[in-house]
MARDREN-991338 format. One record per residue: residue number from 1; residue in one letter; x, y, z of N, C-alpha, C in turn. Coordinates in pm, 1 decimal, m for minus. Each point is the difference from the previous one (the first is absolute). Last residue first. Layout:
N
{NUM; A; {X; Y; Z}; {X; Y; Z}; {X; Y; Z}},
...
***
This chain:
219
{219; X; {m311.9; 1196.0; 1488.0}; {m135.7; 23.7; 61.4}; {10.4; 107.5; 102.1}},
{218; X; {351.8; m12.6; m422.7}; {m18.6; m37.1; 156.8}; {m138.5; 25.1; 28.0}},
{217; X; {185.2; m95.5; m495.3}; {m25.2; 126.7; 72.3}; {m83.2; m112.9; 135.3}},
{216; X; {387.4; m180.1; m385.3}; {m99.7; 9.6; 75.0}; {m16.4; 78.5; 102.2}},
{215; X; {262.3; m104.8; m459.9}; {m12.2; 45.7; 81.7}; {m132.1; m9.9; 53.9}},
{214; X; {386.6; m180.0; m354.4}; {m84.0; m59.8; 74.7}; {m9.3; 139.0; 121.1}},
{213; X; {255.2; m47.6; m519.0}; {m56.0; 69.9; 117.5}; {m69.0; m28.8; 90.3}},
{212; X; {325.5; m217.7; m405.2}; {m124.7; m31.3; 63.1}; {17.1; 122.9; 121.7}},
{211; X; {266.9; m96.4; m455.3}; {m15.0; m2.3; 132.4}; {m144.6; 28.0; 35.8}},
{210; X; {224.7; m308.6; m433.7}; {m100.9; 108.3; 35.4}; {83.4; 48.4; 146.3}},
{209; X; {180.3; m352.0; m315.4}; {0.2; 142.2; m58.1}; {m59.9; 140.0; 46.1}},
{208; X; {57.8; m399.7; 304.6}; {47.4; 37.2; m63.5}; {10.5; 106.3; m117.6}},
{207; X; {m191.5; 11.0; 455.1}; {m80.1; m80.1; m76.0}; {97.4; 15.1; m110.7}},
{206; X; {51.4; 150.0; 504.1}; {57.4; m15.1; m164.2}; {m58.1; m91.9; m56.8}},
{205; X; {m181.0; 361.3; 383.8}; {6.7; m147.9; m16.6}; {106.1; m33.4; m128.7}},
{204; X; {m121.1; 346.8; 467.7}; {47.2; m35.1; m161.2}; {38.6; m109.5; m22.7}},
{203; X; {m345.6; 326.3; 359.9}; {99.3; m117.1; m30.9}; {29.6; 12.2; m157.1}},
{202; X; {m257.8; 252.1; 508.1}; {61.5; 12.3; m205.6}; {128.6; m90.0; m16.0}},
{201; X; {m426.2; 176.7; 385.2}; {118.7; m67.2; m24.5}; {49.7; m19.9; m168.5}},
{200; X; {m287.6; 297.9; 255.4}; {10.7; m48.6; 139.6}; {142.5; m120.8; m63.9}},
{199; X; {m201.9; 466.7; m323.4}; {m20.0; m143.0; 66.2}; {94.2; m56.4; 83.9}},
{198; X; {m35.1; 474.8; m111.6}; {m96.7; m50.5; 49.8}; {4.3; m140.0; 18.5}},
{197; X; {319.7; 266.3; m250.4}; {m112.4; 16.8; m51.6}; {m129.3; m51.2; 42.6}},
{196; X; {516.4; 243.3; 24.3}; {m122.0; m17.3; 99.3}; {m92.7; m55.8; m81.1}},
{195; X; {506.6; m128.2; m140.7}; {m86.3; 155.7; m12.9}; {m111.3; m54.0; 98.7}},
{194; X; {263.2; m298.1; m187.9}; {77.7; 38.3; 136.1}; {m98.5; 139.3; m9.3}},
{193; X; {m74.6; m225.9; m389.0}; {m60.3; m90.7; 123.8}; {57.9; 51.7; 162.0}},
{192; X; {187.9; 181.9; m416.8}; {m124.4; m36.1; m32.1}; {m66.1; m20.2; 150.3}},
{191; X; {437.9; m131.9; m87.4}; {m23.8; 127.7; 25.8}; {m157.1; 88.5; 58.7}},
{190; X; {98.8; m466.3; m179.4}; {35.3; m7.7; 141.3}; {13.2; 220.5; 34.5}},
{189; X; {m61.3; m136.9; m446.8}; {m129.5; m62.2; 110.0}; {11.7; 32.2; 117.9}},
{188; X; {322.4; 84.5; m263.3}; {m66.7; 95.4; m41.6}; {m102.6; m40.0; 69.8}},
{187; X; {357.4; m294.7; m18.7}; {17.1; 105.4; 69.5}; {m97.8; 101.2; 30.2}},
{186; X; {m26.7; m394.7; m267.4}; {m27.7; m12.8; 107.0}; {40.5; 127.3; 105.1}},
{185; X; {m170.6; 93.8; m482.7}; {158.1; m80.2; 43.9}; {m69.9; m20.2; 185.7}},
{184; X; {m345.6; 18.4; m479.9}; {71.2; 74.0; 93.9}; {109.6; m35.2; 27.0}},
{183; X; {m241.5; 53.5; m532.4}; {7.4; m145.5; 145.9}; {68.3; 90.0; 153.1}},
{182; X; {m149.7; 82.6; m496.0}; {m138.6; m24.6; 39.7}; {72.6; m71.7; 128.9}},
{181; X; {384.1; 188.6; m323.1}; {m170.2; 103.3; 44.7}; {m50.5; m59.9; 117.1}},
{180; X; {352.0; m255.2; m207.5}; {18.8; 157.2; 36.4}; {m65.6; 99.2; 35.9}},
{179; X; {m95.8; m472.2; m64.1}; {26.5; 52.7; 118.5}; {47.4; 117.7; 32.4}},
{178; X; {m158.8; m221.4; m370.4}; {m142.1; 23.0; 30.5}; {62.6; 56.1; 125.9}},
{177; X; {302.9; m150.1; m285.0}; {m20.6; 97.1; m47.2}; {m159.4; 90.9; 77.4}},
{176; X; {209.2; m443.3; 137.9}; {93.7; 81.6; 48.7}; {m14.8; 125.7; m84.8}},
{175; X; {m294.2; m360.3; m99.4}; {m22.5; 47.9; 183.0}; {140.5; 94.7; 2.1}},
{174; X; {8.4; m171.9; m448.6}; {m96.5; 136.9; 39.9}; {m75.0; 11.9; 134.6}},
{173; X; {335.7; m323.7; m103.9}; {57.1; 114.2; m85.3}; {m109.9; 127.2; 84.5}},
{172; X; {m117.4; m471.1; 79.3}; {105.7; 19.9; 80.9}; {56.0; 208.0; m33.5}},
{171; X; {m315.4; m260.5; m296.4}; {m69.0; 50.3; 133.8}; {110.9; 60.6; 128.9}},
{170; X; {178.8; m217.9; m423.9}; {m71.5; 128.5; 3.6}; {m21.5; 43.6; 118.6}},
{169; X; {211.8; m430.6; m3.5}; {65.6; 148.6; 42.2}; {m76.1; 140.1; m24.4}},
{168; X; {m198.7; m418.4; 291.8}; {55.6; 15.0; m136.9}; {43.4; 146.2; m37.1}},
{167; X; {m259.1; m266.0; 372.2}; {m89.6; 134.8; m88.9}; {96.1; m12.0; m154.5}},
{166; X; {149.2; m245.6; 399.0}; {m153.1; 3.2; 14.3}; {m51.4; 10.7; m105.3}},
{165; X; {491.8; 90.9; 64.5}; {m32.9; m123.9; 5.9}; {m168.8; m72.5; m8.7}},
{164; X; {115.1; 463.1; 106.8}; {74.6; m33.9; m114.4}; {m34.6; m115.0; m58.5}},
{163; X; {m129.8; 156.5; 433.6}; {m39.4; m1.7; m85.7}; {4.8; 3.9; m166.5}},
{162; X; {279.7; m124.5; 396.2}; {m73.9; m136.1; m38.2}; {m167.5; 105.9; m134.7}},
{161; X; {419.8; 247.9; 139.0}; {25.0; m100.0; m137.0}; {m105.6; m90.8; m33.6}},
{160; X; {m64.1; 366.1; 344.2}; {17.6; 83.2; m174.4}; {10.5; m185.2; m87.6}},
{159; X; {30.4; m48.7; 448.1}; {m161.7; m6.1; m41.8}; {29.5; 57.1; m112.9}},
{158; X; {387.3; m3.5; 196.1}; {m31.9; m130.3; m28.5}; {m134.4; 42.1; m16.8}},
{157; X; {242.1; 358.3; 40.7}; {23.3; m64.7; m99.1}; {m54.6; m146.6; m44.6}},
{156; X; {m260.9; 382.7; 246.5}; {115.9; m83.6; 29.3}; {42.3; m71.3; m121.6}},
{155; X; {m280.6; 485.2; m25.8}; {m30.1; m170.5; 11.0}; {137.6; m31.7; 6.7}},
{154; X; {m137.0; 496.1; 69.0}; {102.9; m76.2; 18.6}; {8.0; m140.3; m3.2}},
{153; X; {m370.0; 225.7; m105.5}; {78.6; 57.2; m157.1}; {161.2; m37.9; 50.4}},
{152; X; {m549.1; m150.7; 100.4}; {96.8; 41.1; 75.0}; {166.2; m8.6; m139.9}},
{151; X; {m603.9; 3.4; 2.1}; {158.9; m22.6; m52.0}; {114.2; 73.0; 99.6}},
{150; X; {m476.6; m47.5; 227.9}; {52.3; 36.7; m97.2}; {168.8; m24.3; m26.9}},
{149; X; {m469.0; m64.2; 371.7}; {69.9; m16.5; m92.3}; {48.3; 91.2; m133.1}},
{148; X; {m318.9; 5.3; 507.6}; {87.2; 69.3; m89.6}; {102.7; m127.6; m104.5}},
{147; X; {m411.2; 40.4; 436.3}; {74.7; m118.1; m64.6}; {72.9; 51.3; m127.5}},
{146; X; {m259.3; 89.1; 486.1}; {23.7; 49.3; m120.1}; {113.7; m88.1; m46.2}},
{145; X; {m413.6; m28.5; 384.3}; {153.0; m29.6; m24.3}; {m31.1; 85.8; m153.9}},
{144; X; {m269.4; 53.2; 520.0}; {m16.4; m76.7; m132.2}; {157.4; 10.8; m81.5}},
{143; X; {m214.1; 112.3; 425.1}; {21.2; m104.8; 30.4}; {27.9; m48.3; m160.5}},
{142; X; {m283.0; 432.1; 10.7}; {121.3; m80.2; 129.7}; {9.0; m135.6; m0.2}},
{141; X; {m117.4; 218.4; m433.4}; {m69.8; m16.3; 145.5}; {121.8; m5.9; 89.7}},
{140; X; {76.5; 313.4; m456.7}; {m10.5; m147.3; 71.4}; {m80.5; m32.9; 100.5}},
{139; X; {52.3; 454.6; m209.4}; {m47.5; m97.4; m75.4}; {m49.5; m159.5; 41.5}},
{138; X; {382.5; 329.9; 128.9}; {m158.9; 31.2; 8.4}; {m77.2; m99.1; m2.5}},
{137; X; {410.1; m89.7; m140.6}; {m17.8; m45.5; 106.6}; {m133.2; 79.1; 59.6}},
{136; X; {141.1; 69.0; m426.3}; {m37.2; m185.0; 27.6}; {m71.0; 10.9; 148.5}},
{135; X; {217.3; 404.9; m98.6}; {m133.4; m60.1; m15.6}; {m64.1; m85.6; m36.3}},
{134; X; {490.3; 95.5; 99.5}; {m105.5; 87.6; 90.0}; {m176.8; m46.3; m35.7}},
{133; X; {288.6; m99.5; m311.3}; {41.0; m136.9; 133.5}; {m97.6; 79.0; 87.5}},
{132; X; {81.8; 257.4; m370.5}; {m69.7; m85.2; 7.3}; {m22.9; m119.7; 56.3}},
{131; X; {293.3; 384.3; 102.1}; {m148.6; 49.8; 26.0}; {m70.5; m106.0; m66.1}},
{130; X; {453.0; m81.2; m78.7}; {m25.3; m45.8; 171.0}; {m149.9; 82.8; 21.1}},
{129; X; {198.5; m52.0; m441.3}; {m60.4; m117.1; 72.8}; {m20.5; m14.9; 148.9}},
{128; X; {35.6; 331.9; m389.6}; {m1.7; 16.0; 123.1}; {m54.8; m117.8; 60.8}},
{127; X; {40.3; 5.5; m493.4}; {92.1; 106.1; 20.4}; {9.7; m0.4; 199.5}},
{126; X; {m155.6; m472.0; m280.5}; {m20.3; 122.7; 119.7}; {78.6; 134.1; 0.6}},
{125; X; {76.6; m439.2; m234.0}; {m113.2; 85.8; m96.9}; {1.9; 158.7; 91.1}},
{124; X; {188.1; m410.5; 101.8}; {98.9; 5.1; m32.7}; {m64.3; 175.7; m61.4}},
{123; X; {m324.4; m334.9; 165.2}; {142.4; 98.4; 114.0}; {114.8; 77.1; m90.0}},
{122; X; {m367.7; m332.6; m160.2}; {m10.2; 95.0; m23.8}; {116.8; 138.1; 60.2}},
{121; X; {m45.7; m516.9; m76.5}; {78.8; 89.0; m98.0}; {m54.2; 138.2; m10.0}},
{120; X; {m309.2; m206.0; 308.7}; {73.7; m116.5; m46.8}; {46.0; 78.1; m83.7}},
{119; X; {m284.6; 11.8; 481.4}; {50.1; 59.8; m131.4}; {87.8; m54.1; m69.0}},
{118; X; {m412.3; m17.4; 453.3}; {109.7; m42.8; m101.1}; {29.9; 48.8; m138.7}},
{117; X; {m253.6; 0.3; 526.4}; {m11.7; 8.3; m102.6}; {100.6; m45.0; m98.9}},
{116; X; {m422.6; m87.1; 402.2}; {139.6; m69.2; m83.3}; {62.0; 112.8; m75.6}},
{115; X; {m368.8; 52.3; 232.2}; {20.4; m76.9; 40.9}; {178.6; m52.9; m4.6}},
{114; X; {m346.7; 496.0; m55.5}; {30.5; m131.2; m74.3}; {80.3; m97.7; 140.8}},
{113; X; {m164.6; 462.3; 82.5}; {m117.3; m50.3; m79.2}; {58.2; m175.7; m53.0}},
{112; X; {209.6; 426.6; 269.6}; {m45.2; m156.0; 78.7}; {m105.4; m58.4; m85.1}},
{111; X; {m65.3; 502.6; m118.5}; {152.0; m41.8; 80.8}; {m93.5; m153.1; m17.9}},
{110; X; {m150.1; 121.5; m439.1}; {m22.6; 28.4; 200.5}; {106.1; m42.4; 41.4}},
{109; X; {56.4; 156.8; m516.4}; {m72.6; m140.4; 79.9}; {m7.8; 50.6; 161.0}},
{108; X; {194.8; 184.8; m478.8}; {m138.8; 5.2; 54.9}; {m29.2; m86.4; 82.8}},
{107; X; {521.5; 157.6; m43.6}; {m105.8; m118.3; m57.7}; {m108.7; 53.5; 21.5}},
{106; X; {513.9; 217.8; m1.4}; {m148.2; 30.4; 11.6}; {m91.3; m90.2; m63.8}},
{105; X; {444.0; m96.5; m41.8}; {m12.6; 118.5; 54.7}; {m46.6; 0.1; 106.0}},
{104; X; {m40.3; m253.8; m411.5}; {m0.3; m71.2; 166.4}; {59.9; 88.7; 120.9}},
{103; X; {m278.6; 153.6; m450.0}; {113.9; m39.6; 27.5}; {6.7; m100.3; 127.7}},
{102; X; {m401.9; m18.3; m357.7}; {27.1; 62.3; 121.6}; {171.0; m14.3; m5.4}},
{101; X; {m447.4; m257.5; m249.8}; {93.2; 126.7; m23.1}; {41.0; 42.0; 138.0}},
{100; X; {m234.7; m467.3; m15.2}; {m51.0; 122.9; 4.1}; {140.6; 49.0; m21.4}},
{99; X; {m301.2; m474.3; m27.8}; {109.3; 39.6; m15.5}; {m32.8; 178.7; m10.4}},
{98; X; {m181.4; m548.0; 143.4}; {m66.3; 134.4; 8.4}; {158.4; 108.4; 15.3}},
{97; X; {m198.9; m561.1; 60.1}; {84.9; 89.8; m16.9}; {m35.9; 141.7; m84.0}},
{96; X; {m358.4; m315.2; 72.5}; {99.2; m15.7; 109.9}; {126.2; 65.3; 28.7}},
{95; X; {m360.0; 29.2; m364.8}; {m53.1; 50.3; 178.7}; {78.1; m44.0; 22.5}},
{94; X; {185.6; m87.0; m428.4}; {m29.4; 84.6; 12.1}; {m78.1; 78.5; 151.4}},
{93; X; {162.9; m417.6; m200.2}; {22.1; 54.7; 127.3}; {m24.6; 126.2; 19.2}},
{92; X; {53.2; m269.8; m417.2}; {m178.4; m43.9; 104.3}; {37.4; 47.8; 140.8}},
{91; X; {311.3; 19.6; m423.1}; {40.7; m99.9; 68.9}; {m118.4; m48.8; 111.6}},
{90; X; {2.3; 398.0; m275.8}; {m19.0; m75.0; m152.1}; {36.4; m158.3; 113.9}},
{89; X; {m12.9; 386.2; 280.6}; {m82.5; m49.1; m42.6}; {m31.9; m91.0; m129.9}},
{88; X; {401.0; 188.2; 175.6}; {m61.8; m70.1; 92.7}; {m206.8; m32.2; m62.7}},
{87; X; {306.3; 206.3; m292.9}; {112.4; m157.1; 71.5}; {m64.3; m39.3; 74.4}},
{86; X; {m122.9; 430.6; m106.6}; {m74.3; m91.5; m84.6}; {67.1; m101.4; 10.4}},
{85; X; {138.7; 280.6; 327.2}; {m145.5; 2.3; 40.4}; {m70.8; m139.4; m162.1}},
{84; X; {451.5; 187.8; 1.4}; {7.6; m108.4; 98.8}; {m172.5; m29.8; 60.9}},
{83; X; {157.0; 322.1; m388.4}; {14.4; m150.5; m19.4}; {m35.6; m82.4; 117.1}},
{82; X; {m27.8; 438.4; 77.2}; {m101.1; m15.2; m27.8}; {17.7; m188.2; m54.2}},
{81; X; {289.3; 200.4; 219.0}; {m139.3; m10.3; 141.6}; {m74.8; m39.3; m91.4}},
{80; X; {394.5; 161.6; m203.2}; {34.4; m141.6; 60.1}; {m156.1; m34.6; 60.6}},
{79; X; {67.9; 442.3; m197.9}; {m17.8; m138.7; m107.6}; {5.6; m123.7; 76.4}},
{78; X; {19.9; 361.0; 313.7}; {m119.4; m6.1; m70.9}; {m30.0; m77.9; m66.6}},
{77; X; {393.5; 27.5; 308.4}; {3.4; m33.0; m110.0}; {m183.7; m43.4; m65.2}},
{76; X; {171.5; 25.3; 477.0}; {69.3; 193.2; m30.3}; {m80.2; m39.4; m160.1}},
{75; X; {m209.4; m379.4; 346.9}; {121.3; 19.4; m125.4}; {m15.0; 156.9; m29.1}},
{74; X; {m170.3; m415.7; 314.7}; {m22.0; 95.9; 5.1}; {156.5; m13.3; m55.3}},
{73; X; {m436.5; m362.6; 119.9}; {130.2; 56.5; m41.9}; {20.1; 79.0; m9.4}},
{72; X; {m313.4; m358.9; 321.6}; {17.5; 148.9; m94.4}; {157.3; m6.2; m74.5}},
{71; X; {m341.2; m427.9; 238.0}; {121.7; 51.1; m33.3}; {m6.9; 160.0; m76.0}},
{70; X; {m243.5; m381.1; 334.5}; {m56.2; 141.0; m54.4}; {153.9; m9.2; m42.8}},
{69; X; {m112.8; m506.6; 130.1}; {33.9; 148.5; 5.1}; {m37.1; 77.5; m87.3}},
{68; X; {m112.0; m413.3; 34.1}; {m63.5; 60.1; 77.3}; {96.6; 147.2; 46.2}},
{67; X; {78.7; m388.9; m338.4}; {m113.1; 93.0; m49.5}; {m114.9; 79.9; 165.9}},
{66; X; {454.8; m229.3; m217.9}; {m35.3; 47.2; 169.5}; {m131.6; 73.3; m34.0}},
{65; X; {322.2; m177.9; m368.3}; {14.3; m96.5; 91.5}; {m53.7; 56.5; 166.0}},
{64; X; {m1.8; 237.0; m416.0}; {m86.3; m104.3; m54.3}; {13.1; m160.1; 133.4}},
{63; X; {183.5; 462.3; 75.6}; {m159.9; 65.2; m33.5}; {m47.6; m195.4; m23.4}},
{62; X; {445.3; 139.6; m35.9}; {m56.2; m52.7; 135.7}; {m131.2; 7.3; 39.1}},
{61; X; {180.0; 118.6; m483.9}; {92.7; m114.8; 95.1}; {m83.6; m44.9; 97.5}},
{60; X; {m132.7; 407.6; m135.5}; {m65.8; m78.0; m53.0}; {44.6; m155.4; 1.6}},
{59; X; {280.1; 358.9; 219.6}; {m123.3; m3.8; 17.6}; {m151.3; m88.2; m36.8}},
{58; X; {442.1; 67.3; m232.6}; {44.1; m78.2; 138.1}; {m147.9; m48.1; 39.9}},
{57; X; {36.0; 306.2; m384.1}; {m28.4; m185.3; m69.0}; {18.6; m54.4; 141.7}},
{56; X; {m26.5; 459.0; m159.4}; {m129.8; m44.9; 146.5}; {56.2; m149.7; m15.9}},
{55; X; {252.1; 413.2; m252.3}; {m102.8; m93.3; m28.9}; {m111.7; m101.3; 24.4}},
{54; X; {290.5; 356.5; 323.1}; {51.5; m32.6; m143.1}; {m175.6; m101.9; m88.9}},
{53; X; {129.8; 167.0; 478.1}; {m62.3; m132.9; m27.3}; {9.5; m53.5; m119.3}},
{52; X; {152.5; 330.5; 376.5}; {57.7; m28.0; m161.6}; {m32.1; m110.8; m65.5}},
{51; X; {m124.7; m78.2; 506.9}; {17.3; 159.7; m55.5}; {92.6; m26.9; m134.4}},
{50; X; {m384.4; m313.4; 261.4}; {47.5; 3.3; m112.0}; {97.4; 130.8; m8.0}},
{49; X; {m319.4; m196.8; 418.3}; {35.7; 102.0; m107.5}; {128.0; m26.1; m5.5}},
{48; X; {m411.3; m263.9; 250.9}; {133.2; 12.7; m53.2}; {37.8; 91.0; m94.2}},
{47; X; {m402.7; m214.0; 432.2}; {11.7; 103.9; m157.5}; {159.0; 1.4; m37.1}},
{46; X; {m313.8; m433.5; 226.4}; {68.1; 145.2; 5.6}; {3.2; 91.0; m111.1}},
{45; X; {117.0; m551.1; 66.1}; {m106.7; 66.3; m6.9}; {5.0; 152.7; 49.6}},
{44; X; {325.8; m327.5; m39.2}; {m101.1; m72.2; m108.8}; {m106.4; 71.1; m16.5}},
{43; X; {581.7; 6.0; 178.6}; {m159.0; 98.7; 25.7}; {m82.0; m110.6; m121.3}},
{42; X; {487.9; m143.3; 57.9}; {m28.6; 94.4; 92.8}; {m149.3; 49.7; 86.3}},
{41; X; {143.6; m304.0; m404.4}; {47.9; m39.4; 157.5}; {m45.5; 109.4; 97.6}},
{40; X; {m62.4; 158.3; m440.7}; {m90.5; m89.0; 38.4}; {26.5; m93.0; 147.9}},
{39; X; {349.3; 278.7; m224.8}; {m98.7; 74.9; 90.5}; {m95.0; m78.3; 12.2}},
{38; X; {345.3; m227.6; m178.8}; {29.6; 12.1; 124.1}; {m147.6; 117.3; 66.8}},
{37; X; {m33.3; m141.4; m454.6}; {m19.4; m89.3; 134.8}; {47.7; 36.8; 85.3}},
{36; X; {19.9; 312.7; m348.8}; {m147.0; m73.5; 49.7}; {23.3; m71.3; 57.6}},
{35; X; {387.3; 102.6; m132.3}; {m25.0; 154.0; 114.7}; {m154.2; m61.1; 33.7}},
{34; X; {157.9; m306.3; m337.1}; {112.3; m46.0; 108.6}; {m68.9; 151.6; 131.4}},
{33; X; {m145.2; 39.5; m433.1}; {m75.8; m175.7; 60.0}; {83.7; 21.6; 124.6}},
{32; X; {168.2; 348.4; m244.1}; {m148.4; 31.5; 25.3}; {m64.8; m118.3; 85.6}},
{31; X; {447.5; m67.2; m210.0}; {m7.3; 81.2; 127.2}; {m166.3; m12.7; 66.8}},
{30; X; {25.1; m189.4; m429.8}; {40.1; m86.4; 146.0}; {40.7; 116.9; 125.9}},
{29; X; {m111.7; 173.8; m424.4}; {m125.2; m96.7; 36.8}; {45.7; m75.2; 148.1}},
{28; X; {318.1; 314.6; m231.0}; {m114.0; 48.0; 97.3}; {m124.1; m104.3; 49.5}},
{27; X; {334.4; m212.6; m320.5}; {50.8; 55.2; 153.4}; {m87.3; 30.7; 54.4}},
{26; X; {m123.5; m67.8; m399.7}; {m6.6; m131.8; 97.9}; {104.6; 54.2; 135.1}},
{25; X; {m307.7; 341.4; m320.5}; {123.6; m37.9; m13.0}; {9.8; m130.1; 145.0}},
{24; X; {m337.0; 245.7; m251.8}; {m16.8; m82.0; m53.7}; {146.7; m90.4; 51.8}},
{23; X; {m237.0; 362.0; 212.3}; {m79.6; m62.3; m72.8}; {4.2; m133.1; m49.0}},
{22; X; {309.6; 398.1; 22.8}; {m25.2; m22.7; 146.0}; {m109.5; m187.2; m3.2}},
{21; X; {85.7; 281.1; m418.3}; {137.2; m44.0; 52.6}; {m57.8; m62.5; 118.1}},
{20; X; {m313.2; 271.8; m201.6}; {m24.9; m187.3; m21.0}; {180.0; m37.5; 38.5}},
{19; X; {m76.7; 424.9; 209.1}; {m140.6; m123.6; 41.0}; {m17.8; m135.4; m93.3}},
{18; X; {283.9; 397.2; m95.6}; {95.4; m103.9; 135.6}; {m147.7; m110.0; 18.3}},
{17; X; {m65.9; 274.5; m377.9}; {88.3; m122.1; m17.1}; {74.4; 2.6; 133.2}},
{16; X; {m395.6; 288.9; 40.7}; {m9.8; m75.8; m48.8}; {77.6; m172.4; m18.3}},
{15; X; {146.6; 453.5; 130.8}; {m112.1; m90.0; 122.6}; {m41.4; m119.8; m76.7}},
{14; X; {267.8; 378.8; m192.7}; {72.3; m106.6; 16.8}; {m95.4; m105.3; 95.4}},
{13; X; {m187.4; 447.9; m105.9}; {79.9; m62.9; m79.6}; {75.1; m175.3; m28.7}},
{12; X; {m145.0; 323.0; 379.9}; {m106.5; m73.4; m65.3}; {34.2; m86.3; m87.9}},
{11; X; {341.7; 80.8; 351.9}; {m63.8; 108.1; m107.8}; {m105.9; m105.7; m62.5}},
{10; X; {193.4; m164.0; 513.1}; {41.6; 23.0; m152.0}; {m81.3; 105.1; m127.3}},
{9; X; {120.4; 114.5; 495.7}; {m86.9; m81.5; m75.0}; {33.6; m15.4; m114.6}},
{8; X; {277.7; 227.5; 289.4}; {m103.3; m105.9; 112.4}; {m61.8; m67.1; m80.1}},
{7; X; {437.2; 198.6; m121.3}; {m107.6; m25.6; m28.0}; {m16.0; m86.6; 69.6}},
{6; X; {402.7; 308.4; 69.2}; {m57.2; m92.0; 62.2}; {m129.0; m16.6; m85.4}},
{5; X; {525.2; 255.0; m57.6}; {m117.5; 15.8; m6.6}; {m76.0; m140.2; 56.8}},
{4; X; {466.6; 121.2; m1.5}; {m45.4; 104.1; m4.1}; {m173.9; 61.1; m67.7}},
{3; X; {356.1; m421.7; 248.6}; {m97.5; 24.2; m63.4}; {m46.1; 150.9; m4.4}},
{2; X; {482.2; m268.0; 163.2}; {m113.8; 96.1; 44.7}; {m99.6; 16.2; m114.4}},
{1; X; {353.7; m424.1; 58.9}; {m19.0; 121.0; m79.8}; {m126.7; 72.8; 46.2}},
***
C-alpha cells in the first residue's frame, strides 16, 4: 500500500511514551544487546554516529562496554535529543556520548569525521533515504562501515512463528501492528541501495524480524 505521507520524527507529544515503551520493552532490550555486540566486535575505539538515535538508550548500551569511544547521536526529534541527552547523563556518560538535532539529510558533522556509523528502526523514517545514505557516506572515513537496521515488514514465516514461540501471542499481535508502519520490504531496500550512493559495497543481511544493511565506503 503506497503511503501518502512519511513522519521523520516522532511529534513531541508522543516522545515521551515511545521512550518508556522503548525502555522498558524485553524485545528492544535484546535487539539493542544483540546490534551492541556485534558493533563492539567490530570497533572499540573511534568516533561512531548514532543516526535516529531516538532516546540515546543504544549509544549509552555501548558507551558502558568501550569507554574509548566518542559516540554522537543525531535526531530530526528535538523531544527525542532532549530525553536522550538526560538518559545519557542520569547513566554518567554524559562526556562520552553527546546527542544533537539534525535531519540525516543534512548532519552538522565534517566530511570523513566518524568511524562507524549506525542506525536502528530508523530507515523506515527517511522520506529520502537515498540523500540520507548520501551522507552517512560523507560523513564516513574511508575504510569505514555502516550498519542500518530495521523491521522488516516481509518477515519469513518461520522467524514470524519462532517469534511467536519466543515472545508469545501479544507481542506476536503488535510486531505485526508495529509493521504496518515502522517496517520496510526487502524490495524497497534493494531499490534503495541500487541508486548511487557512493559505497564500494552493500550487503543484506536477514536478521529475522530485522534486515540488516551492511555498507562499506572504499579506501
Amino acid at each position: 500500500m503506497k503511503r501518502f505521507f512519511k513522519i521523520e520524527s516522532i511529534p513531541s507529544f508522543f516522545a515521551w511514551g515511545y521512550s518508556f515503551f522503548i525502555g522498558r520493552s524485553r524485545i528492544v532490550e535484546e535487539i539493542y544487546s544483540g546490534v551492541a555486540e556485534e558493533v563492539l566486535s567490530k570497533i572499540s575505539s573511534g568516533r561512531i554516529l548514532d543516526v535516529g538515535t531516538g532516546p540515546g538508550f543504544l549509544p549509552v548500551k555501548i558507551a558502558r562496554e568501550a569507554p574509548e569511544l566518542e559516540i554522537s547521536g543525531i535526531d530530526i526529534s528535538g523531544a527525542m535529543v532532549k530525553l536522550a541527552r538526560k538518559n545519557s547523563e542520569r547513566a554518567g556518560f554524559c562526556e562520552q556520548v553527546k546527542f544533537f538535532k539534525g535531519s540525516a539529510e543534512s548532519m552538522p558533522f565534517e566530511k570523513e569525521y566518524f568511524d562507524f556509523c549506525l542506525s536502528t528502526f530508523s530507515f523506515h523514517h527517511w522520506s529520502n533515504p537515498v540523500a540520507c545514505l548520501r551522507e552517512i557516506f560523507r560523513v564516513l572515513k574511508r575504510g569505514g562501515e555502516a550498519w542500518i537496521y530495521d523491521i522488516r515488514k516481509d518477515v519469513s514465516k518461520e522467524a514470524s512463528n519462532n517469534f511467536k514461540k519466543r515472545y508469545g501471542l501479544f507481542f506476536y499481535i503488535l510486531l505485526n501492528l508495529v509493521k504496518i508502519h515502522s517496517s520496510v520490504t526487502l524490495k524497497r531496500v534493494e531499490e534503495v541501495l541500487s541508486k548511487e550512493i557512493g559505497f564500494s559495497q552493500k550487503i543484506l543481511e536477514d536478521k529475522g524480524i530485522l534486515i540488516k544493511i551492511k555498507l562499506i565506503k572504499g579506501v
